[in-house]
BALOBA-1460 file (C-alpha; in Angstrom, 3 decimals):
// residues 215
<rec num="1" residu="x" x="17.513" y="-7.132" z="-54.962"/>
<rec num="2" residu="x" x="15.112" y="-5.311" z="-57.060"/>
<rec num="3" residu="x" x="16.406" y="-4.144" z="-60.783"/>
<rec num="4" residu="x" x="17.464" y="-0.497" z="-61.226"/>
<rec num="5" residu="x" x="14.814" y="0.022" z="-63.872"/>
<rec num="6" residu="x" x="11.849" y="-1.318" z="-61.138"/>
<rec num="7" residu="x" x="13.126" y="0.735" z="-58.978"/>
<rec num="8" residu="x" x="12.858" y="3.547" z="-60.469"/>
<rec num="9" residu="x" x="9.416" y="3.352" z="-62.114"/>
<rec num="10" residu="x" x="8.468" y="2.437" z="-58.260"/>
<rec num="11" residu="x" x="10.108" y="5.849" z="-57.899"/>
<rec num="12" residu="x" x="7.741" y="7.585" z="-60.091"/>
<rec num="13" residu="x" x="4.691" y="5.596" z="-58.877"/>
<rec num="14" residu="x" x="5.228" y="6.304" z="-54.745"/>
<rec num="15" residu="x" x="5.961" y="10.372" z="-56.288"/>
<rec num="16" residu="x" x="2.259" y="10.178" z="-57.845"/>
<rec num="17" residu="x" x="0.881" y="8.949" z="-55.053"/>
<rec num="18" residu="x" x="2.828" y="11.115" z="-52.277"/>
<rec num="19" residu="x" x="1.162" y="14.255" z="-54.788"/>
<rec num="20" residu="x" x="-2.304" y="13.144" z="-54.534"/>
<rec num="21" residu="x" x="-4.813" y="14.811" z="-52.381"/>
<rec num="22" residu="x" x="-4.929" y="12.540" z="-48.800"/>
<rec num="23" residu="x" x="-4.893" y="13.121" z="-44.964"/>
<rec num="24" residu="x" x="-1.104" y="12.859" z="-45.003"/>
<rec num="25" residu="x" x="0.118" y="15.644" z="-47.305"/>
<rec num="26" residu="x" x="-2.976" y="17.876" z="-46.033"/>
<rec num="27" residu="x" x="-1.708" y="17.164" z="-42.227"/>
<rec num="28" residu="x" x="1.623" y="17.942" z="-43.135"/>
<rec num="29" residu="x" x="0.115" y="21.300" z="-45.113"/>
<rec num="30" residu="x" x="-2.151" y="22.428" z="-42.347"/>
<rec num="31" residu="x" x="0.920" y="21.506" z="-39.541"/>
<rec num="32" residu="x" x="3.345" y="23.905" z="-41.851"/>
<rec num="33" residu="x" x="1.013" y="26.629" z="-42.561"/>
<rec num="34" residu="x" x="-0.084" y="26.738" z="-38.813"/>
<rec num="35" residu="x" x="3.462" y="26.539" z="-37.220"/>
<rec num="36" residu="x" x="6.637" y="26.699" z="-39.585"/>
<rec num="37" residu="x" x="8.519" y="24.740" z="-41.989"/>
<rec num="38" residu="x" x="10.830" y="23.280" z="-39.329"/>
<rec num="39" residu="x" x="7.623" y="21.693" z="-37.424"/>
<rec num="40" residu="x" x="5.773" y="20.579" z="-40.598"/>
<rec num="41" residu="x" x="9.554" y="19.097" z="-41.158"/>
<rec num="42" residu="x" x="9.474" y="17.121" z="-38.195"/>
<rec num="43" residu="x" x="6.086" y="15.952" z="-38.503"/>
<rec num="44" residu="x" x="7.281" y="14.392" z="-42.543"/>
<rec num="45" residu="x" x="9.925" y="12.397" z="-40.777"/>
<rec num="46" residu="x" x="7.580" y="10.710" z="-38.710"/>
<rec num="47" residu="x" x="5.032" y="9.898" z="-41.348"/>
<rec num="48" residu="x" x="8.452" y="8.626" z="-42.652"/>
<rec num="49" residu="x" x="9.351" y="6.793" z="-39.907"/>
<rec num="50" residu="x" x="5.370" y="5.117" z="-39.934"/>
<rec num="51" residu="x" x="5.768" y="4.161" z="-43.252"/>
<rec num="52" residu="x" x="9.223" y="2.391" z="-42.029"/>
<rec num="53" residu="x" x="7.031" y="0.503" z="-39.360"/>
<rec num="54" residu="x" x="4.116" y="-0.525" z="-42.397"/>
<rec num="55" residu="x" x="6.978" y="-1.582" z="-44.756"/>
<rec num="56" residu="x" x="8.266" y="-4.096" z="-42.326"/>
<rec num="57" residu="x" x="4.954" y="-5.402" z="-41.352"/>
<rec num="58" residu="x" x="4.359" y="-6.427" z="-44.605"/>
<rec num="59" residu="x" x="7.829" y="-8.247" z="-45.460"/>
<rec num="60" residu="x" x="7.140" y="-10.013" z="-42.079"/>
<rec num="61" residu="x" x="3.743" y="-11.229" z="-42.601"/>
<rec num="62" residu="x" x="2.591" y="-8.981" z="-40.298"/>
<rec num="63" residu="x" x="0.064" y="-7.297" z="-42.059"/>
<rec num="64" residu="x" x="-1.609" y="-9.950" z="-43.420"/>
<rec num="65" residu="x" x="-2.643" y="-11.360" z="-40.068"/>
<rec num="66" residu="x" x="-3.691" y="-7.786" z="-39.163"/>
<rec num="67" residu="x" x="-5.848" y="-7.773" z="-42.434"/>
<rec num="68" residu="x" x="-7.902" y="-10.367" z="-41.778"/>
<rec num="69" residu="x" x="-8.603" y="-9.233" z="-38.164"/>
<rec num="70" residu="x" x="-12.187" y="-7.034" z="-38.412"/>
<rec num="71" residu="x" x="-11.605" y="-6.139" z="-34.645"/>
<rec num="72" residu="x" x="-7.923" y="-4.935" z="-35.120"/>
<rec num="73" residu="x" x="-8.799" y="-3.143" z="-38.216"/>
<rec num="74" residu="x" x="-11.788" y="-1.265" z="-36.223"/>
<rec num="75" residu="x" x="-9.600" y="-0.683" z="-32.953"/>
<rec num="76" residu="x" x="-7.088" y="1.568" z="-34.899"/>
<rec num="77" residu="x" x="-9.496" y="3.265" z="-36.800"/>
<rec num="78" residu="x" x="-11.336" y="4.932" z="-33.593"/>
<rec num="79" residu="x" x="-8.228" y="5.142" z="-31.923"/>
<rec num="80" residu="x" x="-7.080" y="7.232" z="-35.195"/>
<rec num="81" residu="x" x="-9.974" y="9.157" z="-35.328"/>
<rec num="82" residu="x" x="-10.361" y="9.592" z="-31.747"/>
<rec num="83" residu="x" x="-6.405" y="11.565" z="-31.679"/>
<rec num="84" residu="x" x="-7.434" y="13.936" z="-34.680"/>
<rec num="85" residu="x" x="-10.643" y="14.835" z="-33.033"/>
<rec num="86" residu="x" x="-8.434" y="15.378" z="-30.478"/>
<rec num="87" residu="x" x="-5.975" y="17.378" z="-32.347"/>
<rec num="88" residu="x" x="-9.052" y="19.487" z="-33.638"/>
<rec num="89" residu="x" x="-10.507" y="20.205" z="-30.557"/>
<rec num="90" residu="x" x="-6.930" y="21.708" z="-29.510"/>
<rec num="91" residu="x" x="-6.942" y="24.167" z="-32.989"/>
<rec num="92" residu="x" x="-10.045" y="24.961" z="-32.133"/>
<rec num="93" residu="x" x="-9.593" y="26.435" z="-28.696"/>
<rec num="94" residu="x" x="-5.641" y="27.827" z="-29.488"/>
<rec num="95" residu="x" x="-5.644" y="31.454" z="-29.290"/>
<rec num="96" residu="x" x="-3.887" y="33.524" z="-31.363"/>
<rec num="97" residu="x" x="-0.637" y="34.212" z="-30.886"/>
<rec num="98" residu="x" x="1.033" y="38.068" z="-30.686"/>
<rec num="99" residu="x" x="5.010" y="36.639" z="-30.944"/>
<rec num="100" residu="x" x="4.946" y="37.534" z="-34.615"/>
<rec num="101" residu="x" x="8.313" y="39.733" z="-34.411"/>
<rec num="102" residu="x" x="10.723" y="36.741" z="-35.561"/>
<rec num="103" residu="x" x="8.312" y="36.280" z="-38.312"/>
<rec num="104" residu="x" x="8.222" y="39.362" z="-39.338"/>
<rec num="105" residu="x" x="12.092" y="39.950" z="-38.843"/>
<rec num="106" residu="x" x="12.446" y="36.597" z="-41.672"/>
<rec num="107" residu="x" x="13.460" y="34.566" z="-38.452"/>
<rec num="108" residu="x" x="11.580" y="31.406" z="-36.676"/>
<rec num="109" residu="x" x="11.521" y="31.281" z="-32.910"/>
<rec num="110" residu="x" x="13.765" y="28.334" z="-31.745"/>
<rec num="111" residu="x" x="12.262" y="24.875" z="-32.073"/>
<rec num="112" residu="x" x="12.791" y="22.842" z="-28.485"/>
<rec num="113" residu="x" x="13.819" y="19.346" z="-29.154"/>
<rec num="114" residu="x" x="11.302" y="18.184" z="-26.536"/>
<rec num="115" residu="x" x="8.719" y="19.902" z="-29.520"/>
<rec num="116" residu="x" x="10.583" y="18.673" z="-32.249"/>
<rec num="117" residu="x" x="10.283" y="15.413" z="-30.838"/>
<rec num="118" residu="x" x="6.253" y="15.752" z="-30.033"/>
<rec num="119" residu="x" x="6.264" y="16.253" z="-33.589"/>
<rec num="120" residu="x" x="7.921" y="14.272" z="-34.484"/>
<rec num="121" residu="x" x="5.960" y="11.354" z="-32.630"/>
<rec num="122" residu="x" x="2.275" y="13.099" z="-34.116"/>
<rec num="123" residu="x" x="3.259" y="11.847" z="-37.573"/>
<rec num="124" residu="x" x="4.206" y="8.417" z="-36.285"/>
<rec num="125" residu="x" x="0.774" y="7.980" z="-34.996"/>
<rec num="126" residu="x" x="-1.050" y="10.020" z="-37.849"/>
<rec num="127" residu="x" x="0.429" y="6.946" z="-40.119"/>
<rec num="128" residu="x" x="0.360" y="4.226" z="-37.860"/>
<rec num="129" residu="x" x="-3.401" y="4.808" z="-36.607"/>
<rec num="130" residu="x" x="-4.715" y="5.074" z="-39.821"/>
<rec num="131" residu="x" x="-5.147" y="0.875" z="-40.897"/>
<rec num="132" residu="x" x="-5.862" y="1.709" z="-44.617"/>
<rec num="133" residu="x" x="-2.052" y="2.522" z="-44.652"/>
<rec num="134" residu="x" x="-0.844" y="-0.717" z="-43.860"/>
<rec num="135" residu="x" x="-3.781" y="-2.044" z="-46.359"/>
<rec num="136" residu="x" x="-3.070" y="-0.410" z="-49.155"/>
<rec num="137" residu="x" x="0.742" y="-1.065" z="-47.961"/>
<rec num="138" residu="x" x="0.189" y="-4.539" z="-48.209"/>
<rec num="139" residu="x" x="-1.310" y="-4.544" z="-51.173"/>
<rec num="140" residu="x" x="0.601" y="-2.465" z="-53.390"/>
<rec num="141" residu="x" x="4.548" y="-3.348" z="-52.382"/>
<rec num="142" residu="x" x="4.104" y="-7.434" z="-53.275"/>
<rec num="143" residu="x" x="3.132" y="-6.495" z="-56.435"/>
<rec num="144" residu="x" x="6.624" y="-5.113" z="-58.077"/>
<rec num="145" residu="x" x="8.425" y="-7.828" z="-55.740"/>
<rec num="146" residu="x" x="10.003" y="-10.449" z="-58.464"/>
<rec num="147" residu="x" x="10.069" y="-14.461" z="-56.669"/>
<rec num="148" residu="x" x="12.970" y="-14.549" z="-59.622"/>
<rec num="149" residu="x" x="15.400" y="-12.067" z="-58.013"/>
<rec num="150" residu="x" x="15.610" y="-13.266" z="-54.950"/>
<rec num="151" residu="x" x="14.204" y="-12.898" z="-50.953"/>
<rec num="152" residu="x" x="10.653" y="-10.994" z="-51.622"/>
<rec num="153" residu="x" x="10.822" y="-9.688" z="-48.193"/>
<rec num="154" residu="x" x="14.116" y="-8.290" z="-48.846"/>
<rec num="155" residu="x" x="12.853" y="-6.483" z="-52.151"/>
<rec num="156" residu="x" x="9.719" y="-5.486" z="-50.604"/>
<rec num="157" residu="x" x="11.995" y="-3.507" z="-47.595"/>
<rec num="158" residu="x" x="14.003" y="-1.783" z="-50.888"/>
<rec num="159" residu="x" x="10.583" y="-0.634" z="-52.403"/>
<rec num="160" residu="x" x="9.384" y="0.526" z="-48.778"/>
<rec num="161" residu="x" x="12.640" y="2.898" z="-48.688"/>
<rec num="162" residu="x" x="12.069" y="3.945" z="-52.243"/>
<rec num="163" residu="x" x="8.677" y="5.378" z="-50.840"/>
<rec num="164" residu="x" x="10.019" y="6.915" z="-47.800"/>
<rec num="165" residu="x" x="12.462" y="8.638" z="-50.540"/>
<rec num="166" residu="x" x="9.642" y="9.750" z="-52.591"/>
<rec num="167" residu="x" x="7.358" y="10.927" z="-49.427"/>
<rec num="168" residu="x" x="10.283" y="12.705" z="-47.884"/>
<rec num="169" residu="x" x="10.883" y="14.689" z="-51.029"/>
<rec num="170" residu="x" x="6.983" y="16.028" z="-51.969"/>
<rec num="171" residu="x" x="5.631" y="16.053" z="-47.997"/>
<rec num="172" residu="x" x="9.089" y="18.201" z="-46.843"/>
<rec num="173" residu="x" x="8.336" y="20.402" z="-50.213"/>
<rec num="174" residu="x" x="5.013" y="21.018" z="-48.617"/>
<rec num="175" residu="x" x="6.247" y="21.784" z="-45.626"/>
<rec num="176" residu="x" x="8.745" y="24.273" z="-46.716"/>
<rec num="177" residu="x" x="6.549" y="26.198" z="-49.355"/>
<rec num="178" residu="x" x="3.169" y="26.208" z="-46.852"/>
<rec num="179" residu="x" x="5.271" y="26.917" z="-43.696"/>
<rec num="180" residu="x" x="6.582" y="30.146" z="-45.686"/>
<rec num="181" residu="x" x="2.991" y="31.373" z="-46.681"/>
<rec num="182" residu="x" x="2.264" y="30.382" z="-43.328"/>
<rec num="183" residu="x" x="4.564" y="32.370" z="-42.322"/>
<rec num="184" residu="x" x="2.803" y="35.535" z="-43.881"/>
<rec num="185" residu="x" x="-0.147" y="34.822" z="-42.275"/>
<rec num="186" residu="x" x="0.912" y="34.667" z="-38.850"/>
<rec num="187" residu="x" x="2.029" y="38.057" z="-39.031"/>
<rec num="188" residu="x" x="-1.421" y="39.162" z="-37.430"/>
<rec num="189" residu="x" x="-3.336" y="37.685" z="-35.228"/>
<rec num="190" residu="x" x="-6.424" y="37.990" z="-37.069"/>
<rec num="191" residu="x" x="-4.211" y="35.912" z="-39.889"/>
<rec num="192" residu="x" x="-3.798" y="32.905" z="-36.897"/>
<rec num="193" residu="x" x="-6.871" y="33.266" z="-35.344"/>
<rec num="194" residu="x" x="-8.784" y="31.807" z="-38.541"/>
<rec num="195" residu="x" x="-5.600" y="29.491" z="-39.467"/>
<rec num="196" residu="x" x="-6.186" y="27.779" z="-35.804"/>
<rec num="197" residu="x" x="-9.803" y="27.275" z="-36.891"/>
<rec num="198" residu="x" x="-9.174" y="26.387" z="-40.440"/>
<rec num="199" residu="x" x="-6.575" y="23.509" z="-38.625"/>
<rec num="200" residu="x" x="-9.392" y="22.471" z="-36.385"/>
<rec num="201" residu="x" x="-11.861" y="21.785" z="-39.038"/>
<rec num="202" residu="x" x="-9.340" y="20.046" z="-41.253"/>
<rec num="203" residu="x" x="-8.235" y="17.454" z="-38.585"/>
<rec num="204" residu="x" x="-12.351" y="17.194" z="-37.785"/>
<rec num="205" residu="x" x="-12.732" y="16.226" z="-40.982"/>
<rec num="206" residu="x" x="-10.166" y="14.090" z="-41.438"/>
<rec num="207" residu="x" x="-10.889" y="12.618" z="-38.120"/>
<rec num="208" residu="x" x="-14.913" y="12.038" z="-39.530"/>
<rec num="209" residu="x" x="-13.583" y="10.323" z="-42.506"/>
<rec num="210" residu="x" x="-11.358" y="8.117" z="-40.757"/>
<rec num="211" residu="x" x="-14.361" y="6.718" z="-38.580"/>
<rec num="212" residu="x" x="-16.305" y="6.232" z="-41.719"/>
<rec num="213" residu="x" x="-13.893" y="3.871" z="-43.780"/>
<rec num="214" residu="x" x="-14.971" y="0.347" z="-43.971"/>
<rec num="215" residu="x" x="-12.358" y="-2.629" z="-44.466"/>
């Protein structure tokens, strides 16, 4: 097992890096602001749940044989890019909404658990299709593994939950704090109409830079 002090100056690191500017945080801002805490919520727990999926691939050896496949690497970046294009091309076209009464009573609309679910599922694949995630995944977790404290796969699935702990904190705090001003938005429709497009051209964007990144 890791030592308590690496542990939690891996703490500090995966906080850092959960704060800085990437398509991750800004999906989970854009998801919040667009359509509520609870859904920008659900889509942190399954960027959570993605970086679960990395985190084992690594401690299995897993990722290194995806690594050095050019083909693999390129297949999940179009397929990647190709779902926030499509996710874009749905912002684009959503009209606005006039249901704004439970917003502007201070009360969300039930979430469905079918939807929660959905949403769930769109931050599974916004992790798992993008491959510089499991890169930089494999790259970064070996490095605060110690050979001297025992099993490095074991230590290297401790550090992965340290990070989900460290996403889960800053990505839901961005969820709750952009899903309220969200929430102030959506009180006209004017206010969604140009969030929908503001969505859209954020996930085209993202989607763009996605097909750009080289290996």
């Amino acid at each position: 097992m890791p030592a308590v002090d690496a542990l939690l100056a891996f703490f500090g690191v995966a906080v850092l890096l959960a704060l800085s500017p990437g398509p991750d945080n800004l999906f989970v801002l854009v998801q919040s602001v667009q359509r509520g805490w609870r859904v920008g919520m659900c889509v942190v727990l399954g960027l959570c749940l993605g970086i679960v999926v990395h985190t084992t691939a690594v401690a299995l050896g897993l990722a290194a044989v995806f690594a050095a496949s050019s083909a693999a690497f390129t297949v999940l970046k179009w397929c990647g890019a190709a779902y926030l294009a499509w996710l874009a091309w749905g912002a684009l076209r959503a009209p606005a909404s006039t249901s704004a009464a439970p917003q502007i009573a201070g009360q969300l609309p039930p979430l469905p658990w079918r939807e929660a679910l959905r949403m769930v599922g769109r931050g599974v694949v916004m992790n798992l299709t993008n491959p510089k995630v499991l890169i930089f995944f494999l790259a970064f977790l070996p490095q605060f593994a110690d050979p001297a404290r025992g099993s490095v796969a074991l230590q290297i699935i401790c550090f992965g939950w340290v990070f989900v702990l460290a996403t889960f904190l800053v990505f839901g705090a961005i969820a709750c704090f952009s899903g309220a001003f969200g929430g102030l938005l959506l009180r006209s429709a004017r206010g969604q109409w140009w969030l929908n497009r503001l969505a859209g051209l954020v996930f085209l964007g993202l989607a763009v830079r996605l097909a750009t990144v080289q290996k």
